[in-house]
N, C-alpha and C positions, 0 to 999 in steps of 0.2 A: 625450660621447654614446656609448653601448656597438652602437647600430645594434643593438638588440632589437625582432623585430618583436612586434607585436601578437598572432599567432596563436602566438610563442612564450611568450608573457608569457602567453598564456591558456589554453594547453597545460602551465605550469607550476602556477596557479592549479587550474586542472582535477586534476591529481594530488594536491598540495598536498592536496585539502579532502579528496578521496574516502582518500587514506593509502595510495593504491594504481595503480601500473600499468594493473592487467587494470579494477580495477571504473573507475575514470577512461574508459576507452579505452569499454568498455560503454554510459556516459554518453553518449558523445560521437559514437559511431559509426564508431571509426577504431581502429587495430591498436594494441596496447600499443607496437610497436616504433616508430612513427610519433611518438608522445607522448614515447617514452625519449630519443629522435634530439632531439627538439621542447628537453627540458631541457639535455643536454647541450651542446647548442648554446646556448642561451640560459645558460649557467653558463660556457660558452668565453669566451662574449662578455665578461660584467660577470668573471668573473675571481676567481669565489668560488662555492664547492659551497653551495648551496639545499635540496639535499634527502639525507638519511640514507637509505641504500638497504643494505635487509639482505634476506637471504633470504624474512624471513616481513613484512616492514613498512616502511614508505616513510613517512618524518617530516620533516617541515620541519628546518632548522637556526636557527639563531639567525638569521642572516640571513634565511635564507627568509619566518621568523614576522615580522619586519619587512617585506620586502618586500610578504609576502600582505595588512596591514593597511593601506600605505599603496595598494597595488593594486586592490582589493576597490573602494571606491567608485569608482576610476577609471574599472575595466573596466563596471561598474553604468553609468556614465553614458553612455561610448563605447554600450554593447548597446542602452541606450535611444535614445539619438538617433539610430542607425539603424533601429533598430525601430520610430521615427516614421514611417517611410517607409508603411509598412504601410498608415497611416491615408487613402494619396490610392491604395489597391487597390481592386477590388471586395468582396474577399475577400482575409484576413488569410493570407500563408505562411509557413510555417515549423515547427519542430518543436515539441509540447508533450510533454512528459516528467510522467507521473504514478508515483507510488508509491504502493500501492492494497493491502488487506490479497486474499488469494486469495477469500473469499466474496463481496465486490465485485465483482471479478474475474469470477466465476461468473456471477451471477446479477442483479446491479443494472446493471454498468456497459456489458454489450454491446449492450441497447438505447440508451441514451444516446447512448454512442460511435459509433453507427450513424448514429444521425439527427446527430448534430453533423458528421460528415465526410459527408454528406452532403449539409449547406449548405454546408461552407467544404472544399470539396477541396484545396485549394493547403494544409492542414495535414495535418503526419504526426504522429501520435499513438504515442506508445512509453510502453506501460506496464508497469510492474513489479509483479509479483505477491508481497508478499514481510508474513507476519504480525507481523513483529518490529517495532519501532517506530523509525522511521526520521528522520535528523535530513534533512526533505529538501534542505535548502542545501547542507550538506554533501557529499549526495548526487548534487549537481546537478539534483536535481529542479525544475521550476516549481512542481507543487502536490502536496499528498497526501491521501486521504481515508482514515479514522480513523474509528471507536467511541470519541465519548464521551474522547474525549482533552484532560489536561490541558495545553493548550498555551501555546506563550509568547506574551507581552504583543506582538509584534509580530505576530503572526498575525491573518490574516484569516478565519473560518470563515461558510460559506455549506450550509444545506441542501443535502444530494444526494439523488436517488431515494425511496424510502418515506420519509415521516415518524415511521413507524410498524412497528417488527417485534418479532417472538417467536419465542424457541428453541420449538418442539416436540418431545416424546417419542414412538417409535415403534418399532414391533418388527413382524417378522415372521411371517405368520399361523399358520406353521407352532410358532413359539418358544411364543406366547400361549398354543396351545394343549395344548402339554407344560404350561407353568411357571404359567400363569393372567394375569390382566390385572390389573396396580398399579390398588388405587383409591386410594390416598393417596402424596404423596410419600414418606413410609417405606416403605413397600411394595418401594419402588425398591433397596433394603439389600439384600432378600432376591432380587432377580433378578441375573446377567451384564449387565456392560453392555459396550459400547463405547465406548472412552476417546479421547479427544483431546487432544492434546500441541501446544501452541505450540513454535516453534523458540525463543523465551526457557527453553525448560523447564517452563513453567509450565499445569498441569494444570488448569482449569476445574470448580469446584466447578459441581453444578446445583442450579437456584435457580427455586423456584414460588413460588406466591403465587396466595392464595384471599383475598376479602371483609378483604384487612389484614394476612392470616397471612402470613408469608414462611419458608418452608419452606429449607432447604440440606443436598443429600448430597454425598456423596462414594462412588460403588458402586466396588464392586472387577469385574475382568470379562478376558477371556483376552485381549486383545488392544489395544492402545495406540497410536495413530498421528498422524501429520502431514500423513494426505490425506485429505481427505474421500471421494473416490471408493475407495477403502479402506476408510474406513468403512462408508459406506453399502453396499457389496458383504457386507462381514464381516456385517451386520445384516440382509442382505436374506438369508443365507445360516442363520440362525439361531441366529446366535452368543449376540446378547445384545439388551438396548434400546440404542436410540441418542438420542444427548439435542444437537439443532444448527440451524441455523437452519431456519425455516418454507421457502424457497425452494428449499433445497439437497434436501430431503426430501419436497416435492410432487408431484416428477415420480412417484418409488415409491411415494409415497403414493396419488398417483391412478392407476397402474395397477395398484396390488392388492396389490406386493410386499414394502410396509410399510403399518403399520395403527397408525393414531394414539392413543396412550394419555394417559391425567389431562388432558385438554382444558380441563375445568374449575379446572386449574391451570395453565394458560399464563401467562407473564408478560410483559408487552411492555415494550420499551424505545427507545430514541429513535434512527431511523435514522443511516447517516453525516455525514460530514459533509465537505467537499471546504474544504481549508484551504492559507494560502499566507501567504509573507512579504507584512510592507506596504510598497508600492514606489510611489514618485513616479512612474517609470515602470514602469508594469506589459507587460512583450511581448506583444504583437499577441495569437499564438496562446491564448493564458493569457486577455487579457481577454473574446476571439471564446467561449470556452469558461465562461468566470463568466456572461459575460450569457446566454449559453444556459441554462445551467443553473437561470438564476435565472427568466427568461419561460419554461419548464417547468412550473415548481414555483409561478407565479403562477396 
């Protein structure tokens, strides 16, 4: 017996998955140095290094990847069976951890998240805003919500928020009235626009659609970014069009300082969607917030 406790076995796991120190410690809500004390202790004990620790990356060892496989359902089972406890509360505690792309973020998930901590106070909600696409296990996450993502056969996906949304195009009334107002998606070639860059890199063609037709540009335009509030200022200031979601661009749009263009080319597509590993036991906080979500949307 190596006398490994449990919170160090799961402080190793915790690192282990995230590949990381700092993003671990973030997961969990405790100091990198606490997590580092956590392994090295737990590696005095059993008598053998678990993890590659280098300036820029923290990797399992051979042993480690052993131990993390035969560890992983253990710790699964220990989380749930005291996460049964939950069941004789009034109200489920404990923390639920989402990773949520930032338009969610925005604009779908602060009503939600209101009224759900609302009914169940005894949970803290820690969400992460991040557009890139996220292994949430890995991550430590309980659950994630996602566009239309192809996910894997053990996931659970459950509608969230609109069933229903569309990018709109809009520009500022002062821009329109220099350059003129696109009546077709080609049109769009010949205006500035406002660009938008995923942290993958990856640059979002825009895409209409009229009576079948499915239109796709690509505009060129003075300025390229990864915030929306960025953007929407650069557009509202007459830079170019902006082409993003219906919610992020209502508020300027109903107070005057963007003006909605090709209307009759909007194209909708299928709201989020709130997804999670499939677990025999699923945690308190996690299930209190699926059946929310789901008598919502009934």
């Amino acid at each position: 017996m190596t006398g490994a406790s449990l919170s160090d076995l799961d402080a190793f796991m915790a690192v282990a998955r995230a590949r990381g120190f700092r993003g671990a410690a973030v997961a969990r809500g405790v100091s990198p140095s606490a997590l580092s004390t956590a392994v090295r202790r737990l590696e005095a004990r059993m008598g053998v290094r678990l993890l590659n620790r280098t300036t820029r990356s923290v990797t399992p060892t051979e042993a480690g990847e052993r131990l993390m496989e035969r560890l992983a359902p253990v710790l699964a089972e220990v989380e749930g069976a005291l996460d049964a406890v939950n069941a004789f509360r009034d109200s489920p505690t404990g923390t639920l951890r989402l990773s949520v792309p930032s338009a969610v973020a925005r604009f779908i998930l602060p009503p939600i998240a209101t009224a759900f901590l609302a009914r169940h106070p005894g949970i803290v909600l820690e969400v992460s805003a991040d557009d890139a696409f996220i292994d949430v296990v890995a991550g430590g996450f309980d659950a994630g919500i996602r566009y239309d993502e192809r996910l894997e056969r053990d996931m659970i996906a459950v509608p969230i928020g609109p069933r229903v949304q569309r990018f709109v195009t809009a520009a500022a009334p002062a821009y329109l009235a220099r350059h003129g107002r696109p009546e077709h998606p080609d049109h769009v070639l010949r205006h500035a626009a406002v660009r938008h860059r995923f942290a993958s890199g990856h640059m979002p063609v825009w895409e209409f659609e009229k009576d079948g037709a499915v239109v796709k540009v690509r505009p060129e335009g003075p300025i390229i970014a990864s915030s929306i509030d960025l953007e929407v200022a650069a557009a509202e200031a007459g830079l170019g069009l902006i082409y993003s979601f219906e919610g992020l661009l209502t508020p300027s749009i109903a107070a005057g300082r963007l003006v909605r263009v090709l209307e009759d080319w909007e194209q909708d597509f299928p709201g989020p969607r709130l997804y999670f590993p499939s677990r025999r036991l699923m945690p308190a906080p996690l299930r209190a917030f699926v059946d929310f979500v789901k008598a919502e949307s009934s």
